[in-house]
N, C-alpha and C positions, 0 to 999 in steps of 0.2 A: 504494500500500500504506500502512496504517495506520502510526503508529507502534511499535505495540505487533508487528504481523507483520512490521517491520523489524527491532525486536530480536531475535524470534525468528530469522526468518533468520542475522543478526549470528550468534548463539551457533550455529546450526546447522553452518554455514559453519565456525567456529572447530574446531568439535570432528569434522568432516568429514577435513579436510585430514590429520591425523596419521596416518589411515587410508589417504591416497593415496599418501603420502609415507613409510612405516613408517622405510625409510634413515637419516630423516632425524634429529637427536636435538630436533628441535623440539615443542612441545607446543601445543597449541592457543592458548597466551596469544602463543606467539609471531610464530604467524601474523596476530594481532590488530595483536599491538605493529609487526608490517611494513608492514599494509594504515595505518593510524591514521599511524603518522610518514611514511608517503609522500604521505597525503591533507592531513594538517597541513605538513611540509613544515620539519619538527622534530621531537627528541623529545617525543613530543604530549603528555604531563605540563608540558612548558611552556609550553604554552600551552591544557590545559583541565585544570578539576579530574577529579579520578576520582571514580567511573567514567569510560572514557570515553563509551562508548554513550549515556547517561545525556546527559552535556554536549556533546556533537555536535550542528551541526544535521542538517535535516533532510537538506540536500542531502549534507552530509560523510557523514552516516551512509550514504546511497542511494550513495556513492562507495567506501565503504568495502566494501560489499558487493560491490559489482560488481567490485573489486580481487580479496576474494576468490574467487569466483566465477572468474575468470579463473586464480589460482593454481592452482584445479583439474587444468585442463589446459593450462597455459604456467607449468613447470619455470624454466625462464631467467627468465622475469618475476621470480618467484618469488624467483632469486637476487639478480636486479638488483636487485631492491627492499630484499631483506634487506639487503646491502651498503651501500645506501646508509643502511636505519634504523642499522646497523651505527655509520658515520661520525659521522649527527647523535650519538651515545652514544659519539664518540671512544673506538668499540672496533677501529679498522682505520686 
């Protein structure tokens, strides 16, 4: 896929999930900022400018996707992940 139908994806994905997840008080950036600091591995503002989609490569971004992608239907993932972008943002 292009990079340009990567982004699209990316944003598709973002604003999918709120939808599957209504419970949840998350919003679509936040599902970003889970996929993005589990694929960086940090709060990923530390290590890319923003945007991030933007400054990703190509493989991070194809990773990012597929994180969310999976969020869709793996709930636990989903928290495992949050949790831990949670810690990198020494909010847990």
């Amino acid at each position: 896929m292009e990079r340009d139908g990567l982004h699209k994806r990316y944003f598709e994905l973002g604003n999918e999930l709120p939808d599957i997840y209504p419970s949840k008080s998350f919003q679509n950036h936040c599902y970003w900022r889970i996929a993005l600091d589990q694929v960086i591995s940090d709060k990923w503002n530390h290590k890319l400018d923003s945007p991030a989609y933007k400054n990703l490569s190509d493989e991070q971004l194809q990773q990012v996707i597929e994180l969310l992608e999976h969020y869709k239907d793996d709930e636990v993932l989903l928290e495992k992940h949050n949790k831990q972008s949670l810690r990198y943002r020494g909010k847990v």
